[in-house]
Jmol script that loads the backbone (N, CA, C; Angstrom):
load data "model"
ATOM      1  N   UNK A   1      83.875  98.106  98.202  1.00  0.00           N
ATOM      2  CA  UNK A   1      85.187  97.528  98.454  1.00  0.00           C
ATOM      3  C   UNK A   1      85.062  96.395  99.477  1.00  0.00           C
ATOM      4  N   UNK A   2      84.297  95.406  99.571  1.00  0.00           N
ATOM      5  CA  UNK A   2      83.912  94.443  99.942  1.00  0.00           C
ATOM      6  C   UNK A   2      85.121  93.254 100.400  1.00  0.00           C
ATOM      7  N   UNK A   3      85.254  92.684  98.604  1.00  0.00           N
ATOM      8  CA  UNK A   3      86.034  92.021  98.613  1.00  0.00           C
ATOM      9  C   UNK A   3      87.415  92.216  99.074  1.00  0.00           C
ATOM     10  N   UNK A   4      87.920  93.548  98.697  1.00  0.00           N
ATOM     11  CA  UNK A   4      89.266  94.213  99.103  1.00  0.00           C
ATOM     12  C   UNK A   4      90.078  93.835  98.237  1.00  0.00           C
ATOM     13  N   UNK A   5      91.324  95.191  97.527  1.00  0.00           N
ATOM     14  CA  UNK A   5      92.077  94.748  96.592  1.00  0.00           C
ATOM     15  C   UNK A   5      93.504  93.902  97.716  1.00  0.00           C
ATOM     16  N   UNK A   6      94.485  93.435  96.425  1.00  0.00           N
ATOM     17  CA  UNK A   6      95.545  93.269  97.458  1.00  0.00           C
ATOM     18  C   UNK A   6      96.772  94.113  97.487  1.00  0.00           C
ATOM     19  N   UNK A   7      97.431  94.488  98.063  1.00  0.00           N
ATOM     20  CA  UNK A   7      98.582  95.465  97.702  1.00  0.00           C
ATOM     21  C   UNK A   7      99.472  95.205  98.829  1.00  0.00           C
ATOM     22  N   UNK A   8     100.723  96.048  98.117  1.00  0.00           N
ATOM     23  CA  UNK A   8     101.863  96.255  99.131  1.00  0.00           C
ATOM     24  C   UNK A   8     101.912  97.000  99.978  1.00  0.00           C
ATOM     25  N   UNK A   9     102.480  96.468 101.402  1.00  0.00           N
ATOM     26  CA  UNK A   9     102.390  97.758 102.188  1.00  0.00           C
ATOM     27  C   UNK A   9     104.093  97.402 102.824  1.00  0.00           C
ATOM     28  N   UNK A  10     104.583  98.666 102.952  1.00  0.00           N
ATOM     29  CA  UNK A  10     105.515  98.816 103.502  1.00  0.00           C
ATOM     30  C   UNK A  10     105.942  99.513 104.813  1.00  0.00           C
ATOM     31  N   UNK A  11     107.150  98.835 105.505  1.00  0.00           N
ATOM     32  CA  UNK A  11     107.134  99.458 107.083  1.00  0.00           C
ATOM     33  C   UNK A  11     107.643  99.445 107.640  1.00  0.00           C
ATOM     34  N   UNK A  12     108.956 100.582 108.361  1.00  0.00           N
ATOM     35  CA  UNK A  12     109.736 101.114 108.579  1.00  0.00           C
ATOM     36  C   UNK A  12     110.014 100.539 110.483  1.00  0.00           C
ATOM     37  N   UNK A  13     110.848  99.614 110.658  1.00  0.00           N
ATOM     38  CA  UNK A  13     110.620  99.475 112.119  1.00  0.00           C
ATOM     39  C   UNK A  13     111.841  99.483 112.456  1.00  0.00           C
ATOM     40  N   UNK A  14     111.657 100.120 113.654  1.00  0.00           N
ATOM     41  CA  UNK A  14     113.154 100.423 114.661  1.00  0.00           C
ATOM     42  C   UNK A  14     114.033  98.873 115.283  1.00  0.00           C
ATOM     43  N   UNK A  15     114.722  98.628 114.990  1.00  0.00           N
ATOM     44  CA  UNK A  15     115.379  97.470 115.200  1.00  0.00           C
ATOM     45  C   UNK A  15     115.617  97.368 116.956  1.00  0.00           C
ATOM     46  N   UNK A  16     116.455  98.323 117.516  1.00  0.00           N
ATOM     47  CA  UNK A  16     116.713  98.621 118.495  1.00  0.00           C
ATOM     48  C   UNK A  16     116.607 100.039 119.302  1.00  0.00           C
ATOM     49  N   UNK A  17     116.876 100.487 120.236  1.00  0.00           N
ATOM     50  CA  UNK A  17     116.953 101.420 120.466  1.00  0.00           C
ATOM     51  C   UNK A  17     118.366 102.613 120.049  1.00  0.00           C
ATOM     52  N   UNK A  18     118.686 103.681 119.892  1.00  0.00           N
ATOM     53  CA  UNK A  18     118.961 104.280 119.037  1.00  0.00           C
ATOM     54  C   UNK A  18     120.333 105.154 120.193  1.00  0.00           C
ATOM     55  N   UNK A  19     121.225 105.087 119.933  1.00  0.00           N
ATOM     56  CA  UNK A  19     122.696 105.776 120.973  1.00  0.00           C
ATOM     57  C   UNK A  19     122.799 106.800 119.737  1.00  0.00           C
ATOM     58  N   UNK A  20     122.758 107.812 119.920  1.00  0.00           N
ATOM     59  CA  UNK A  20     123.400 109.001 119.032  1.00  0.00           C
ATOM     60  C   UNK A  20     122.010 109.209 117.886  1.00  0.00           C
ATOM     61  N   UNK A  21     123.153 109.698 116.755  1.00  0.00           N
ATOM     62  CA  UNK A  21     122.075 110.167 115.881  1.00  0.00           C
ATOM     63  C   UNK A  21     121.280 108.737 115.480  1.00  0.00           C
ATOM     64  N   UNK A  22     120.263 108.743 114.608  1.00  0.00           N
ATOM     65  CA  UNK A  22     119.744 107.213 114.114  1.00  0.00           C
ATOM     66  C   UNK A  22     120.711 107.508 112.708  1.00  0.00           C
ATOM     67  N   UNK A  23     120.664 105.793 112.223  1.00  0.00           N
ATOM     68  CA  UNK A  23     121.520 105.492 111.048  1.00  0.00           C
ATOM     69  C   UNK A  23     120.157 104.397 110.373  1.00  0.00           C
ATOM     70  N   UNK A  24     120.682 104.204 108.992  1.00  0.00           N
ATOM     71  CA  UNK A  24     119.752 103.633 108.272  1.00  0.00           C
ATOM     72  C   UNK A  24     119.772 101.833 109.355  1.00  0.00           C
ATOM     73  N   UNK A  25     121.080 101.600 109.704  1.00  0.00           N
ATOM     74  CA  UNK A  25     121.126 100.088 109.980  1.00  0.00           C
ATOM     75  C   UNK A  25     120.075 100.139 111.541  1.00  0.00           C
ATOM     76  N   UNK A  26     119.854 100.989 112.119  1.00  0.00           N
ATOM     77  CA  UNK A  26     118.935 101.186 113.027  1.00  0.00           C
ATOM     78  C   UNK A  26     117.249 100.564 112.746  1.00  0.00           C
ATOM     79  N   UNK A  27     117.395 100.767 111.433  1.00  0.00           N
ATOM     80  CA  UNK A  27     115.770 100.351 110.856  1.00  0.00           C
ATOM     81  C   UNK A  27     116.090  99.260 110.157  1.00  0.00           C
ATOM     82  N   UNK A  28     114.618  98.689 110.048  1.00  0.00           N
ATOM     83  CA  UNK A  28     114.322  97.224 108.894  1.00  0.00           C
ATOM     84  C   UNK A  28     113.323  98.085 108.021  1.00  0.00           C
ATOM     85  N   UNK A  29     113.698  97.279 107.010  1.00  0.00           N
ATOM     86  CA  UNK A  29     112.275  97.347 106.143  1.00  0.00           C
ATOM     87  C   UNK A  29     111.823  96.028 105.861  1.00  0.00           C
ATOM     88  N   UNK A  30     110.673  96.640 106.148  1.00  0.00           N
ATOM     89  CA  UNK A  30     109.253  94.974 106.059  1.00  0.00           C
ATOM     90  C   UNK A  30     108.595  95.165 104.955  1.00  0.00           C
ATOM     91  N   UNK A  31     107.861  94.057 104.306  1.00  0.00           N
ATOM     92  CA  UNK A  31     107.454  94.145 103.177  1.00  0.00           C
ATOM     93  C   UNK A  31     106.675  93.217 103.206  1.00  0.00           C
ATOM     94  N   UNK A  32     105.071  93.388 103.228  1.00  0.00           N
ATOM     95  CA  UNK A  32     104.077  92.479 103.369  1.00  0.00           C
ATOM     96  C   UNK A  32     102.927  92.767 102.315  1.00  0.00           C
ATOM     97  N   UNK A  33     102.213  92.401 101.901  1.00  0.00           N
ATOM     98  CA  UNK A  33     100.895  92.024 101.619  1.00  0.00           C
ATOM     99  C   UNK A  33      99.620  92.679 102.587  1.00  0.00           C
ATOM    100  N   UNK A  34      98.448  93.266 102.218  1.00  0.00           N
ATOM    101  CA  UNK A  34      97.306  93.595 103.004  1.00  0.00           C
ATOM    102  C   UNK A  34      96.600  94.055 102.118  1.00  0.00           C
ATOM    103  N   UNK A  35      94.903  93.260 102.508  1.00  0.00           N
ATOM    104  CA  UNK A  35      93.763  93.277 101.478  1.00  0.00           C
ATOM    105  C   UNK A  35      93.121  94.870 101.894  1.00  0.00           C
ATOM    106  N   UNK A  36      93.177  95.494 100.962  1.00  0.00           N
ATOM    107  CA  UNK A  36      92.229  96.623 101.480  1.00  0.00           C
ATOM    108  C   UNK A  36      90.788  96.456 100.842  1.00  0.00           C
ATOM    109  N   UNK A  37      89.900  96.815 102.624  1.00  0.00           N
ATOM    110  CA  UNK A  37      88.226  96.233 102.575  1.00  0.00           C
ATOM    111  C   UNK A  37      87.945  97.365 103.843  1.00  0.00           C
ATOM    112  N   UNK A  38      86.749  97.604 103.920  1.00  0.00           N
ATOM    113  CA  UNK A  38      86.096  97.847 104.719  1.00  0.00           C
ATOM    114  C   UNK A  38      84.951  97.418 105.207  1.00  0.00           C
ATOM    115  N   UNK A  39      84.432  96.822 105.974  1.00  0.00           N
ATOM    116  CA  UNK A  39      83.090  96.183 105.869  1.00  0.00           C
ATOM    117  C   UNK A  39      82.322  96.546 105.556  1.00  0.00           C
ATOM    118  N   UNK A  40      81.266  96.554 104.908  1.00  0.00           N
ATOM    119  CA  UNK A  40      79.875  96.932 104.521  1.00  0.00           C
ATOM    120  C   UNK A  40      78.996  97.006 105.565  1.00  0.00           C
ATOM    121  N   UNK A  41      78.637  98.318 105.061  1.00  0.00           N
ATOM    122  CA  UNK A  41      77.679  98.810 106.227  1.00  0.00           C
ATOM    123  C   UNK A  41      78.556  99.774 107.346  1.00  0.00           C
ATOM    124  N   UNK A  42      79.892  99.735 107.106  1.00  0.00           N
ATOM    125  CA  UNK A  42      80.988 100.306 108.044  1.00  0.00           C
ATOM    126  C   UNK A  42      80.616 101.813 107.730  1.00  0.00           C
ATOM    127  N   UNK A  43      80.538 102.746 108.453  1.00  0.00           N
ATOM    128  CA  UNK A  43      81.239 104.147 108.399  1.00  0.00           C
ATOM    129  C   UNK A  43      82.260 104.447 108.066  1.00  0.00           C
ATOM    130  N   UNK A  44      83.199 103.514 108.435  1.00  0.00           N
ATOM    131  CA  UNK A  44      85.157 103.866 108.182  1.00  0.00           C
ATOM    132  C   UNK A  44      85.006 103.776 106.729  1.00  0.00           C
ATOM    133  N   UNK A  45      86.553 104.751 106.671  1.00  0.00           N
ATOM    134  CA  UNK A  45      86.519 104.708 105.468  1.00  0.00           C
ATOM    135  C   UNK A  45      87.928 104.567 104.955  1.00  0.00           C
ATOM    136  N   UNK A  46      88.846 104.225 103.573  1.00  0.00           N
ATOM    137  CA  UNK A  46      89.964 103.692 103.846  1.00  0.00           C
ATOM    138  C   UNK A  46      90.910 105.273 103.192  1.00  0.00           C
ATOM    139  N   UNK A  47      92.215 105.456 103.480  1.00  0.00           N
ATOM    140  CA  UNK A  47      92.486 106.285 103.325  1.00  0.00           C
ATOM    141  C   UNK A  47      93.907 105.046 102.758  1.00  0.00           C
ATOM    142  N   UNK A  48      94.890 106.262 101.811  1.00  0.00           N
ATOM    143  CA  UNK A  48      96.521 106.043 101.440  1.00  0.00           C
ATOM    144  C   UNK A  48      96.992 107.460 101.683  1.00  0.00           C
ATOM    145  N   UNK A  49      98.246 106.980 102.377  1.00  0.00           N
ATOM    146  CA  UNK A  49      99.040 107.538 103.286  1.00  0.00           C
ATOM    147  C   UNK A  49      99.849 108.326 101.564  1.00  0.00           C
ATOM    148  N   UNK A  50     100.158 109.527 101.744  1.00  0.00           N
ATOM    149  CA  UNK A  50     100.599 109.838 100.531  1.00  0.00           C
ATOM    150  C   UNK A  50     102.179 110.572 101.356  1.00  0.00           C
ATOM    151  N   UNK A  51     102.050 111.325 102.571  1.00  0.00           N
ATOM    152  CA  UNK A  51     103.066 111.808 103.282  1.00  0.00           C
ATOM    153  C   UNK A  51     102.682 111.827 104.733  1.00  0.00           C
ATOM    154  N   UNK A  52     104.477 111.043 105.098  1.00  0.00           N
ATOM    155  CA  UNK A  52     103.781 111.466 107.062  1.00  0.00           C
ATOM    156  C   UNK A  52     105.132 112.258 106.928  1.00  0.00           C
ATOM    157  N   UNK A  53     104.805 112.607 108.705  1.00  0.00           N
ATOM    158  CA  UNK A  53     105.701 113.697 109.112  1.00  0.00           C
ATOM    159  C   UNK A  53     106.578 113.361 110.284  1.00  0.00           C
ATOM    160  N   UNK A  54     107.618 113.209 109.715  1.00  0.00           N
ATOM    161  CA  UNK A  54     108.660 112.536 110.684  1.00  0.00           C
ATOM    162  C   UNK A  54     109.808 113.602 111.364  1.00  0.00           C
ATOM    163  N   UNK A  55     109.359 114.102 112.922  1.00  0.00           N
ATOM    164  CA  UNK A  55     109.622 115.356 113.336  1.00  0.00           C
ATOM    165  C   UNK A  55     110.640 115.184 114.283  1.00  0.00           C
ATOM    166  N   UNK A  56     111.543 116.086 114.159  1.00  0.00           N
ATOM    167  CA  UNK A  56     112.384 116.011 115.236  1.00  0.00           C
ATOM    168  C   UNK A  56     112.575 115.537 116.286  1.00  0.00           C
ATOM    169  N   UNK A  57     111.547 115.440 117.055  1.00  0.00           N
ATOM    170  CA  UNK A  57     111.199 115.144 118.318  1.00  0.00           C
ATOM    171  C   UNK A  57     111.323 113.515 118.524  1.00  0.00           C
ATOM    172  N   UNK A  58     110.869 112.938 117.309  1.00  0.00           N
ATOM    173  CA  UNK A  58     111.074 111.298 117.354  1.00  0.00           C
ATOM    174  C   UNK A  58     112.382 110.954 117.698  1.00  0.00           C
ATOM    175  N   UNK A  59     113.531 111.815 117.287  1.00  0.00           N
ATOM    176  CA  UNK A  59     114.288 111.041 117.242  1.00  0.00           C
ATOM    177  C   UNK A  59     114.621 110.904 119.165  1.00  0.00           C
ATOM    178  N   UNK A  60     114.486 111.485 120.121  1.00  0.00           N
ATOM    179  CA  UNK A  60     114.271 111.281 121.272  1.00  0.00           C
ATOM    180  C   UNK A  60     114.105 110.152 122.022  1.00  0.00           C
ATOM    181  N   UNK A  61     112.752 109.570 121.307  1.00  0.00           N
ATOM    182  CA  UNK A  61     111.725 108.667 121.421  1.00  0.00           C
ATOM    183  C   UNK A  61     112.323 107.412 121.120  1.00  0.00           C
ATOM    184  N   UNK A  62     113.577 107.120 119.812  1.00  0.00           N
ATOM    185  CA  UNK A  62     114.425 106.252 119.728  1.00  0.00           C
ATOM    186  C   UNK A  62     115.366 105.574 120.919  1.00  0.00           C
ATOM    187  N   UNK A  63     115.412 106.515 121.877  1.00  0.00           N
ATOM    188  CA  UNK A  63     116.988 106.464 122.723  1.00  0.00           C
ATOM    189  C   UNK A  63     116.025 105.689 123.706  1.00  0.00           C
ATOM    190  N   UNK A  64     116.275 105.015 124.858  1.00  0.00           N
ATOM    191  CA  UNK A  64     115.604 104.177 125.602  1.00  0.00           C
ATOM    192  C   UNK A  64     115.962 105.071 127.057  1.00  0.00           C
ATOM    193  N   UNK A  65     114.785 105.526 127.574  1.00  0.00           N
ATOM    194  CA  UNK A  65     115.010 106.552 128.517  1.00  0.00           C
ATOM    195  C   UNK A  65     114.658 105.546 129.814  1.00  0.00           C
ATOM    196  N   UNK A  66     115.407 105.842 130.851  1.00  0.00           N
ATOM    197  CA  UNK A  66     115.730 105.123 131.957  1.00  0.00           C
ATOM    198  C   UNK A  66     114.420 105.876 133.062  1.00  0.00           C
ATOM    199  N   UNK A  67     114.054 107.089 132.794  1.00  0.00           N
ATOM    200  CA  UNK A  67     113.189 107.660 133.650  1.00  0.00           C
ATOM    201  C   UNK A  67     111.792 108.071 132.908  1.00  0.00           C
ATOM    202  N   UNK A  68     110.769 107.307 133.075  1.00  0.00           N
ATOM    203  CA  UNK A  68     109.660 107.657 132.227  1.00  0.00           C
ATOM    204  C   UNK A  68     109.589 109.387 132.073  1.00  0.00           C
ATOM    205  N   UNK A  69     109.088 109.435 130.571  1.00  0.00           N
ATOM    206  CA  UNK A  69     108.752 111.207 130.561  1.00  0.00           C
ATOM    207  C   UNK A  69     107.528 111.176 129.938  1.00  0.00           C
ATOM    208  N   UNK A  70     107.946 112.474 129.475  1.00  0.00           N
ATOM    209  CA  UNK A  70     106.541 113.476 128.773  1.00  0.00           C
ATOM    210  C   UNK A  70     106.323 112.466 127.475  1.00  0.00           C
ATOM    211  N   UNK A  71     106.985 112.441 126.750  1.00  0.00           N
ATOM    212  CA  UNK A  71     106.569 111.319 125.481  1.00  0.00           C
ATOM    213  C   UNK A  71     107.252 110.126 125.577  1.00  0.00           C
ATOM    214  N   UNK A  72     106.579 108.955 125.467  1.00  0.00           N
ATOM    215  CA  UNK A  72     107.460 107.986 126.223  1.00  0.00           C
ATOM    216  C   UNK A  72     108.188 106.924 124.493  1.00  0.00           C
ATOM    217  N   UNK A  73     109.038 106.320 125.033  1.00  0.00           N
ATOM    218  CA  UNK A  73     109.932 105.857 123.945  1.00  0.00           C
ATOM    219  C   UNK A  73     109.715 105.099 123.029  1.00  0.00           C
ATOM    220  N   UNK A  74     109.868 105.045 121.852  1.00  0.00           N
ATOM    221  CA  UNK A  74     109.522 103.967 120.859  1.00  0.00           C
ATOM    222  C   UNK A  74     109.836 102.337 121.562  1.00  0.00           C
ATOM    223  N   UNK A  75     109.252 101.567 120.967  1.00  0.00           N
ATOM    224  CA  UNK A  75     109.618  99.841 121.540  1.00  0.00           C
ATOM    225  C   UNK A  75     109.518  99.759 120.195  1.00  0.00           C
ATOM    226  N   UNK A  76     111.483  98.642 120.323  1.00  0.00           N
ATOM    227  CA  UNK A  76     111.562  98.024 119.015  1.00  0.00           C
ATOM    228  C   UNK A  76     110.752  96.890 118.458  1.00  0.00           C
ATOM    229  N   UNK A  77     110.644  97.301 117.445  1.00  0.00           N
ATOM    230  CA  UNK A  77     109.768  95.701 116.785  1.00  0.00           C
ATOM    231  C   UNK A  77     108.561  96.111 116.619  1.00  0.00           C
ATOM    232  N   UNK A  78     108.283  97.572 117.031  1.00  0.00           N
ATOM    233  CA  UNK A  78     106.962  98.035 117.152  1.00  0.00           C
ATOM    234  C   UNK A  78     106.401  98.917 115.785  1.00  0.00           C
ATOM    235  N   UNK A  79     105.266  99.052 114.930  1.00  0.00           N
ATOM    236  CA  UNK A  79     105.109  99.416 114.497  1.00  0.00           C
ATOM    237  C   UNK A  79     104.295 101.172 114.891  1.00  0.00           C
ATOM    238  N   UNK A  80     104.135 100.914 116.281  1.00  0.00           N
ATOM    239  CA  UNK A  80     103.189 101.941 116.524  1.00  0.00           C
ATOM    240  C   UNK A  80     103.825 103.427 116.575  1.00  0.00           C
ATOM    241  N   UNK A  81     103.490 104.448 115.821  1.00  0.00           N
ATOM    242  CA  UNK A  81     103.817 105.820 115.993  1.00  0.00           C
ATOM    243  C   UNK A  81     102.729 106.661 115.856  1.00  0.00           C
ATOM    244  N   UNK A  82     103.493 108.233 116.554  1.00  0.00           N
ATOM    245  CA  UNK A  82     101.982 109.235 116.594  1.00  0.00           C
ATOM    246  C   UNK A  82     102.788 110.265 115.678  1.00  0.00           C
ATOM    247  N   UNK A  83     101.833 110.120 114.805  1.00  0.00           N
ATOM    248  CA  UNK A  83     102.356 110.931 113.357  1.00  0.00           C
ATOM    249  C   UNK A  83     101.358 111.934 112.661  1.00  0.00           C
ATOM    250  N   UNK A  84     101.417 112.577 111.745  1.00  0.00           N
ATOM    251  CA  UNK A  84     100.787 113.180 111.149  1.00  0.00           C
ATOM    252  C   UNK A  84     101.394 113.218 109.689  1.00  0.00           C
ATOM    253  N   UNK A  85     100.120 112.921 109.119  1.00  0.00           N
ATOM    254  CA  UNK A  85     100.265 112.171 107.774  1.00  0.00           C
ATOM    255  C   UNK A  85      99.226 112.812 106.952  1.00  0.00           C
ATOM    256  N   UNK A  86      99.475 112.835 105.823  1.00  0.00           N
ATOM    257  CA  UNK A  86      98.719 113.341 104.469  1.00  0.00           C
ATOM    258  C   UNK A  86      98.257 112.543 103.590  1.00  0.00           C
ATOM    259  N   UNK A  87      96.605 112.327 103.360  1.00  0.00           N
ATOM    260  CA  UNK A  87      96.336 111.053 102.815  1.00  0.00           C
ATOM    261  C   UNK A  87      95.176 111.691 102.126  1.00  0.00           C
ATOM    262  N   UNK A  88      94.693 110.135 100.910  1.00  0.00           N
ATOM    263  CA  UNK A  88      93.772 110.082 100.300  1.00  0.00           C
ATOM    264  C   UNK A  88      93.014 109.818 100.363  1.00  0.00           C
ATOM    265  N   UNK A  89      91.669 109.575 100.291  1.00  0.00           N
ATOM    266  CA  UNK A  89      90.057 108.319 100.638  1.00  0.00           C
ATOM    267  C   UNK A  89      90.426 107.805  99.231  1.00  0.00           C
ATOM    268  N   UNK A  90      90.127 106.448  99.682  1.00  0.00           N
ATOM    269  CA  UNK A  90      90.079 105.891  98.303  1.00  0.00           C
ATOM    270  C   UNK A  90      88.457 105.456  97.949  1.00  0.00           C
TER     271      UNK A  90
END
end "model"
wireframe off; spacefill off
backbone 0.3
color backbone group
């Protein structure tokens, strides 16, 4: 997988921070393009995300907490989350 195919990837980002329950207008959806490759000679290996696990606890992580804590808050615009997900090797 050298060359790398091209495909869609899609991605769920928090617009702002989140007052109450979250609502769909809270999120964007992005819609980009990305070559999947691994380098040659790499160890890594590529995986597809088939299910993540989007747990209660996130929604916390939405609200913009004024006093740092134990899990600290999502930043909008951010793609980064700690998830647990169910995937394939391709």
């Amino acid at each position: 997988m050298a060359k790398g195919e091209e495909v869609i990837n899609k991605q769920i980002i928090l617009k702002a921070h989140v007052s109450g329950f979250p609502k769909e207008s809270d999120m964007d959806l992005k819609t980009s393009t990305i070559r999947l490759k691994v380098p040659q000679g790499s160890k890594a290996v590529l995986v597809k995300n088939l299910y993540l696990s989007c747990d209660p606890y996130m929604r916390s992580q939405m609200k913009k907490l004024d006093v740092p804590g134990y899990i600290p808050s999502f930043t909008p615009g951010s793609i980064r989350l700690q998830i647990y997900c169910y995937s394939r090797t391709l």
